[in-house]
N, CA, C and O atoms as a CHARMM CRD file, in Angstrom:
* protein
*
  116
    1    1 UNK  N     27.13800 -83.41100  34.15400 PROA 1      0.00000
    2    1 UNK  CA    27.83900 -84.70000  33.98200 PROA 1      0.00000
    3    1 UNK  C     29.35800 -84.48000  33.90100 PROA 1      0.00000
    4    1 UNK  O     30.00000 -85.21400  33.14900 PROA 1      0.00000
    5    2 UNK  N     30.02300 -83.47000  34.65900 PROA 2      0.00000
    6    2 UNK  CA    31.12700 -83.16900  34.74500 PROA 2      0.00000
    7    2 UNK  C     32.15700 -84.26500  35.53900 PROA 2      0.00000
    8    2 UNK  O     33.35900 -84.27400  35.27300 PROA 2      0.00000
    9    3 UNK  N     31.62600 -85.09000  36.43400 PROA 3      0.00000
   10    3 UNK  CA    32.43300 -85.96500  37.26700 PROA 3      0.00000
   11    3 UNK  C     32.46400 -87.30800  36.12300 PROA 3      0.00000
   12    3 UNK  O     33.46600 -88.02300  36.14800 PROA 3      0.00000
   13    4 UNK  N     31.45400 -87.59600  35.22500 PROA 4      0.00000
   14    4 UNK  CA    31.26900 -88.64000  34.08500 PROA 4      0.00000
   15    4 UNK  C     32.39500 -88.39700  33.44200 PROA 4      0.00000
   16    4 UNK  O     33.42400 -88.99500  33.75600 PROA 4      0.00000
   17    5 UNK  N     32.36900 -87.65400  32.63300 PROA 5      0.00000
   18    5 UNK  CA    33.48900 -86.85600  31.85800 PROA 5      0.00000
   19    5 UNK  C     34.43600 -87.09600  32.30200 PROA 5      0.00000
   20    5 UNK  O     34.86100 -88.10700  31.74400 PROA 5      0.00000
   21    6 UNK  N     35.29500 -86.65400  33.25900 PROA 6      0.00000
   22    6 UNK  CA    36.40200 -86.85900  34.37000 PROA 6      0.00000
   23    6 UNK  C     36.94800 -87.87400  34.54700 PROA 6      0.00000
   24    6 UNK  O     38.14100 -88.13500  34.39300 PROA 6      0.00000
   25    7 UNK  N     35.80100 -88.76600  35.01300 PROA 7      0.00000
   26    7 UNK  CA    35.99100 -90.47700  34.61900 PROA 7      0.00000
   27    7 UNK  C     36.66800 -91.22400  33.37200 PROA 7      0.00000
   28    7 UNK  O     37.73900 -91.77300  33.11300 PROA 7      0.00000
   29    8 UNK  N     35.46400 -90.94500  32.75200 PROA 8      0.00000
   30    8 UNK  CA    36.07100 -91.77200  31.47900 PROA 8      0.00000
   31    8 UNK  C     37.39200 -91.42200  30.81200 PROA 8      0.00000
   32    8 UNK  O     38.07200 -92.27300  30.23800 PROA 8      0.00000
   33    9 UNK  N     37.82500 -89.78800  30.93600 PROA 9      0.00000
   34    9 UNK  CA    39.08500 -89.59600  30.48300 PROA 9      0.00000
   35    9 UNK  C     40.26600 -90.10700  31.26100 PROA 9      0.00000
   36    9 UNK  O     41.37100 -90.20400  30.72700 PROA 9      0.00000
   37   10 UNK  N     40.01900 -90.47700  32.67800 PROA 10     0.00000
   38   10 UNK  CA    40.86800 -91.18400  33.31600 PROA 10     0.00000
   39   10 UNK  C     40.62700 -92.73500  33.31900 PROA 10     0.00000
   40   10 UNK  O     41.59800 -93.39000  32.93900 PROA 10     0.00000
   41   11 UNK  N     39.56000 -93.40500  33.66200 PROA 11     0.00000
   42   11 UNK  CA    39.52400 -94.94500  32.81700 PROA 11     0.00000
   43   11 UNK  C     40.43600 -95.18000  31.48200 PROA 11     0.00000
   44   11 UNK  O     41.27400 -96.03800  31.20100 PROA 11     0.00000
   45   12 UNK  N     39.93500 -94.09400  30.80800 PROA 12     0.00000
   46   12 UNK  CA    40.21600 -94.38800  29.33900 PROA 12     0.00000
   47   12 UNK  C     41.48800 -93.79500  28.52800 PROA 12     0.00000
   48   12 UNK  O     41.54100 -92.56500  28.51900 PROA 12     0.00000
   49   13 UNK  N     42.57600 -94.52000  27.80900 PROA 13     0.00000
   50   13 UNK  CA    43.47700 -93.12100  27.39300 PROA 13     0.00000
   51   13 UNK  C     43.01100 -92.41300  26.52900 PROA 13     0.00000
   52   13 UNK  O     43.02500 -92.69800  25.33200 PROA 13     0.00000
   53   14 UNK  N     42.62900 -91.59800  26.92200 PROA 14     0.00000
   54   14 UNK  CA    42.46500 -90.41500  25.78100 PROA 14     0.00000
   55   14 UNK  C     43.79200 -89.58900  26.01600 PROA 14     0.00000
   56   14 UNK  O     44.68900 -89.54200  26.85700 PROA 14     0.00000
   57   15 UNK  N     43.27600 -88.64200  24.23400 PROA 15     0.00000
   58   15 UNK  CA    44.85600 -88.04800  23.96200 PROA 15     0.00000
   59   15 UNK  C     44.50400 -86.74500  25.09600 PROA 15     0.00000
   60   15 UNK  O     43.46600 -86.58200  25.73800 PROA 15     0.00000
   61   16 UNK  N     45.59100 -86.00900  25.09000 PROA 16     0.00000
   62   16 UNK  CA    46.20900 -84.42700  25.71200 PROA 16     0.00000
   63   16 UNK  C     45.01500 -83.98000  25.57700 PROA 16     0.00000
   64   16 UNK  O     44.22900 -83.72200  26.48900 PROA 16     0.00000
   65   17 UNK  N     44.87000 -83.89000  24.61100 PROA 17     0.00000
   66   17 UNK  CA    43.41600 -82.55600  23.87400 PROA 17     0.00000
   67   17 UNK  C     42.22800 -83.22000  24.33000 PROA 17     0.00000
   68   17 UNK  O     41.27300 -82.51300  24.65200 PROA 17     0.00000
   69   18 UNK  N     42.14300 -84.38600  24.40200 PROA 18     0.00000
   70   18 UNK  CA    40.38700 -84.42800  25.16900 PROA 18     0.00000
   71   18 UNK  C     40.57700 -84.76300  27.08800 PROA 18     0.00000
   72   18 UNK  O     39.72700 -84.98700  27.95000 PROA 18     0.00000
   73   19 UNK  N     41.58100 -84.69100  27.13000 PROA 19     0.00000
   74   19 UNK  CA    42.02100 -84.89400  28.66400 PROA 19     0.00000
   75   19 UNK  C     41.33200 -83.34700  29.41500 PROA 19     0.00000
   76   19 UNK  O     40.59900 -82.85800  30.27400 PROA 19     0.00000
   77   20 UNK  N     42.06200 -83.16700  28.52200 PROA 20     0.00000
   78   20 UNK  CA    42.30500 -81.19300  28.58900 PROA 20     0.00000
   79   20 UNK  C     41.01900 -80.69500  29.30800 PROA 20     0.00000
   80   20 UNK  O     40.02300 -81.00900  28.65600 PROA 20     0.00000
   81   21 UNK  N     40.65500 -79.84000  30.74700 PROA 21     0.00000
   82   21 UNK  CA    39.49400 -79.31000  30.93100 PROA 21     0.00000
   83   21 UNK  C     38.39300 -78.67200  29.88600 PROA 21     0.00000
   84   21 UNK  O     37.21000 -78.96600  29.71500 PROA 21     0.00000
   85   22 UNK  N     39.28500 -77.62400  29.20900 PROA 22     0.00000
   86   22 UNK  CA    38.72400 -76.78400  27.83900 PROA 22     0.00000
   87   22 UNK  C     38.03700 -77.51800  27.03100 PROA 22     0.00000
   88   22 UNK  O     36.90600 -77.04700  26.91100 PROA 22     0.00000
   89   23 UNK  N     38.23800 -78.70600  26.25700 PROA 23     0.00000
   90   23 UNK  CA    37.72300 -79.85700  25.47200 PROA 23     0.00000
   91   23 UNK  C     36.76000 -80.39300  26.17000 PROA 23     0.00000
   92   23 UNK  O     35.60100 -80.57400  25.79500 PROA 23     0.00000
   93   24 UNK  N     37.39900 -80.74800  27.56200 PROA 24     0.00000
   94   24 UNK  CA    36.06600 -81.92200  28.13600 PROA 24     0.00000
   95   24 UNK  C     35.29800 -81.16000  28.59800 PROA 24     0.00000
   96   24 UNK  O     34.56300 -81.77000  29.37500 PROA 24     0.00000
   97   25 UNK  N     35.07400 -80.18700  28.54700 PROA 25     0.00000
   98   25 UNK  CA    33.75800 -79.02200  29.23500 PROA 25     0.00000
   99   25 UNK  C     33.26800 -79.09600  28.06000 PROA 25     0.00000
  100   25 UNK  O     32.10800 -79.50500  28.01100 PROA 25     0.00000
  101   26 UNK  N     34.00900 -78.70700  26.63000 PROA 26     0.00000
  102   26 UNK  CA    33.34100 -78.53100  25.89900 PROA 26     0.00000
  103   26 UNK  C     32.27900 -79.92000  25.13100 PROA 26     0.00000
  104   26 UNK  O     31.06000 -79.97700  24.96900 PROA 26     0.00000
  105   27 UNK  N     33.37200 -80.90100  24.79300 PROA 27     0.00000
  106   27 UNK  CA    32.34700 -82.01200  24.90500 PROA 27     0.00000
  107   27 UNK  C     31.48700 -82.59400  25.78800 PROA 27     0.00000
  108   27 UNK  O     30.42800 -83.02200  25.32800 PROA 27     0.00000
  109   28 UNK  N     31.72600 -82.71600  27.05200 PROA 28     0.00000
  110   28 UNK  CA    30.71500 -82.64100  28.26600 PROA 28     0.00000
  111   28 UNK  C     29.49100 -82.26000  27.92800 PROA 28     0.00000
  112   28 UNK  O     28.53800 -83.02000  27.75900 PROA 28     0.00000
  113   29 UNK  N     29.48800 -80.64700  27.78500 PROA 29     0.00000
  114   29 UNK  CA    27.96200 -79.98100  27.35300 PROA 29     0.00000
  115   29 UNK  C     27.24800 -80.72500  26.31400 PROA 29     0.00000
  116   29 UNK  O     26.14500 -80.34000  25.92600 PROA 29     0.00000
């Protein structure tokens, strides 16, 4: 669900740190 992820951080503002690949891989999983 890596392209989900991707999405919503661009729909949505999220801050730096959950934008961030490192974070959203990690919350992703």
């Amino acid at each position: 669900m890596k392209g989900h992820a991707r999405l919503q951080t661009r729909d949505t503002p999220l801050p730096a740190a959950w934008t961030r690949p490192s974070v959203a891989h990690e919350g992703d999983e």
